[in-house]
C-alpha positions as CSV (number, residue, x, y, z in Angstrom):
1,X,143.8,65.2,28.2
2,X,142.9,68.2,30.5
3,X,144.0,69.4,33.7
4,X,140.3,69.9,34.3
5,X,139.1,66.4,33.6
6,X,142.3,65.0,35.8
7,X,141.3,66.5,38.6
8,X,138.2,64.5,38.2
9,X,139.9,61.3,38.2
10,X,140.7,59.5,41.6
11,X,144.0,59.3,43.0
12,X,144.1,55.6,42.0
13,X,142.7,56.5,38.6
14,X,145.5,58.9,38.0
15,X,148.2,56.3,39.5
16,X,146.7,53.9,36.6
17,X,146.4,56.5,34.0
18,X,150.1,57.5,34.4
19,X,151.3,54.3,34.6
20,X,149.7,53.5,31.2
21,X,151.2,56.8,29.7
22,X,154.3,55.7,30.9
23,X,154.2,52.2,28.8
24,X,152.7,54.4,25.8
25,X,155.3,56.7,26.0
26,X,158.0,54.0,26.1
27,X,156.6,52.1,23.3
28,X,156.4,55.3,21.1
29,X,160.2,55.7,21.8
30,X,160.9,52.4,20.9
31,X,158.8,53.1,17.3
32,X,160.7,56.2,16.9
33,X,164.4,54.7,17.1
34,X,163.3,51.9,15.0
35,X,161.8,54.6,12.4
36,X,158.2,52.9,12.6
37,X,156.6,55.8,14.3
38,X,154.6,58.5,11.9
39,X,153.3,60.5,14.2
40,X,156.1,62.0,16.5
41,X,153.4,64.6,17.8
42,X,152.5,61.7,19.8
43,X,155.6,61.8,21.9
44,X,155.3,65.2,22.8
45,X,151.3,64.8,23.5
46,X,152.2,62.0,25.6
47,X,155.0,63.7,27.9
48,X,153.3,66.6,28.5
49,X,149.8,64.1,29.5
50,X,152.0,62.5,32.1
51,X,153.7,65.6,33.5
52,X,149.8,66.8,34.1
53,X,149.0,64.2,36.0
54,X,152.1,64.5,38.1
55,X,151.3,67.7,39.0
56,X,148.1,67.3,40.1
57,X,148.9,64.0,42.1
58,X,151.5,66.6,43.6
59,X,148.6,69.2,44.4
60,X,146.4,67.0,46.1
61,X,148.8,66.5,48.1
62,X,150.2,69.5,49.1
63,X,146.6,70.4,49.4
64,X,146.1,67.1,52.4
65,X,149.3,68.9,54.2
66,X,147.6,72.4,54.5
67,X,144.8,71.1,55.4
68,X,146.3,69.5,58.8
């Protein structure tokens, strides 16, 4: 996922898009202690997703407090 298309989301489409990464994320740990998991690329793709939408959840608002 792209910065570019995040910032295309809503802010309650990125609340529910992170929240979803979260559980991904979570489960992919779980599969990776257990040994299940093949792809551990996944983990990585994953963090890095949710960190993106953190920081631009974080933008938008620093951008509402210059605007005041």
């Amino acid at each position: 996922m792209k910065a570019g298309e995040i910032r295309e989301m809503s802010l309650d489409e990125m609340v529910r898009k992170k929240e979803s990464l979260k559980e991904t994320y979570f489960n992919l740990r779980f599969q990776n202690a257990t040994g299940q998991l093949e792809n551990t690329g996944m983990l990585l793709k994953t963090r890095k997703d949710i960190a993106r939408i953190e920081t631009v959840i974080r933008e938008n608002q620093l951008n509402k407090t210059d605007q005041k």
